[in-house]
N, C-alpha and C positions, 0 to 999 in steps of 0.2 A: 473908583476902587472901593474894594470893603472898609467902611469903618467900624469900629467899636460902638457899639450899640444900632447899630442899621438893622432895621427889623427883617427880616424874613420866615414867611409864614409856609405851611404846606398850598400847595397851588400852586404859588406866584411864578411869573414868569419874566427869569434873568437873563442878565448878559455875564457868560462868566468866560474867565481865562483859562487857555486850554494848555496843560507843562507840554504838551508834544511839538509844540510849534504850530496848530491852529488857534488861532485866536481873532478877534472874541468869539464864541459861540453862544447858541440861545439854547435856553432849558426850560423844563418845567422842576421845581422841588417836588419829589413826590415823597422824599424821608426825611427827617434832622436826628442825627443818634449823635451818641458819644459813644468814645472807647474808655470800656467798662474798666481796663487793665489799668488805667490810672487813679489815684483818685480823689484827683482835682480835676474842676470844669474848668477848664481855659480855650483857646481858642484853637492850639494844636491835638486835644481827647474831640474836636465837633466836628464832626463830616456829616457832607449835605448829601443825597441820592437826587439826583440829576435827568430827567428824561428827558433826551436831546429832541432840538426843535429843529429838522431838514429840511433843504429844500429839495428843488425837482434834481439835481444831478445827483444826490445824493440818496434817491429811490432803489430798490433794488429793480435791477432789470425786467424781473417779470409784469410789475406795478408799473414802469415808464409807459407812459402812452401819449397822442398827440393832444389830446383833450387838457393830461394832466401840465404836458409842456408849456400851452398857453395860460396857463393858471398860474403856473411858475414862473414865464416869461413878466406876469407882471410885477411882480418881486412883492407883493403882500402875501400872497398865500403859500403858506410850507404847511411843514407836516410832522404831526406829534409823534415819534420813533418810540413806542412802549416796548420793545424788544428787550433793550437792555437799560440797565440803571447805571451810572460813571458818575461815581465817588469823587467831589470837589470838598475841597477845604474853604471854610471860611473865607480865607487873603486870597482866592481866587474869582470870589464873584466881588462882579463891576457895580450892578446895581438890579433896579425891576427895567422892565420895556414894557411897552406897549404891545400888547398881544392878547389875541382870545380866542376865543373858540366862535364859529359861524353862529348866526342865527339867523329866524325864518326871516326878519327885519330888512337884513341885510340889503342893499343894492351894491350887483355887482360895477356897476356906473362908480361907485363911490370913490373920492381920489382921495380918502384921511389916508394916513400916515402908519396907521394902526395895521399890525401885521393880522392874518386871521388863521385858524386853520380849519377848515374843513375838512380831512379826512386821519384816520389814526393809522400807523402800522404795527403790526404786532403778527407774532410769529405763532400760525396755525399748528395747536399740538399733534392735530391727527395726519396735517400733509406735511411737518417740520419746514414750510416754506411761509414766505412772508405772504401778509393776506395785510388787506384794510377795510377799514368800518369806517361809518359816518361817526361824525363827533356827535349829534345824537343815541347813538347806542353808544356813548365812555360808557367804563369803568366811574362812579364817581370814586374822590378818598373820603374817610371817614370825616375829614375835618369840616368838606363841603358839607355834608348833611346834616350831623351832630356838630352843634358849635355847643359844648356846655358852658352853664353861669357861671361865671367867675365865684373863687371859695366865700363863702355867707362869712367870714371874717379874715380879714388879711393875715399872712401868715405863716396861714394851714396849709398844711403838703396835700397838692393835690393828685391822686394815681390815677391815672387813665389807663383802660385796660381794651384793645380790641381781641378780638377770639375768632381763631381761622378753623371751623369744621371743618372734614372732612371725613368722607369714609371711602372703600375696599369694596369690589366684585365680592368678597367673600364675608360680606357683610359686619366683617371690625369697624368699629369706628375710633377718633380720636380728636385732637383737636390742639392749636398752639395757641399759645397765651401769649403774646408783644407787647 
């Protein structure tokens, strides 16, 4: 279970408890906010963004196929669900797992322990149905790329600012600040 001060970083990949009555389930953190409306940091204002880690029965119909079944029959390899993000609270995750993303390295022979994923789902904006990639073409988050130095004196507030462009057919542009 969560403790007080148990690190969790963007990336990592949990075992957390689910309030509907599935439990445990495995995630990726893809966010750490707080709710701005309080204001004190404690552990009820910090919610985590969760991207669920599926396996084969939990594919959408179109994606099941016999290929993907025996991949899932071996119980290592599931599936990164970028579709949607599900808000856990701190007292809800277990801890990290063992888990990661395929690579070229890999032998499928291999009997670790370690779960893997090779393929992502996410919801195709132009067909609104679900679609998968290779974990070669993710999304990286900013955290993976940009790791900044630590502040040159202890202390000092540090702002991190990412910036989502964006523009319009009609050639507006604009842009969010997070």
């Amino acid at each position: 279970m969560y403790e007080p001060g148990m690190k969790i970083q963007h990336g990592d990949f949990i075992e957390y408890i689910d309030l509907n009555g599935r439990s445990p389930l495995l995630g990726r953190v893809r966010s750490i906010f707080r709710n701005d409306t309080t204001s004190t940091v404690d552990e009820k204002s910090m919610g985590i963004g969760i991207e669920p880690i599926i396996c084969y029965s939990e594919l959408p119909p179109n994606l099941q196929s016999k290929y993907r079944q025996r991949q899932g029959d071996t119980g290592r390899v599931v599936w990164l669900d970028e579709r949607q993000e599900i808000e856990v609270k701190p007292f809800q995750v277990c801890g990290p797992v063992q888990l990661r993303f395929v690579q070229e390295a890999d032998i499928e022979e291999d009997d670790s322990s370690t779960k893997i994923i090779h393929e992502i789902i996410y919801q195709h904006r132009g067909k609104g149905k679900a679609s998968v990639r290779n974990v070669r073409n993710r999304h990286l988050l900013p955290v993976e790329v940009h790791r900044p130095n630590p502040p040159p004196l202890t202390g000092i507030r540090v702002l991190k600012i990412f910036i989502d462009i964006y523009w319009t057919l009609a050639l507006t542009a604009g842009f969010t600040v997070l």
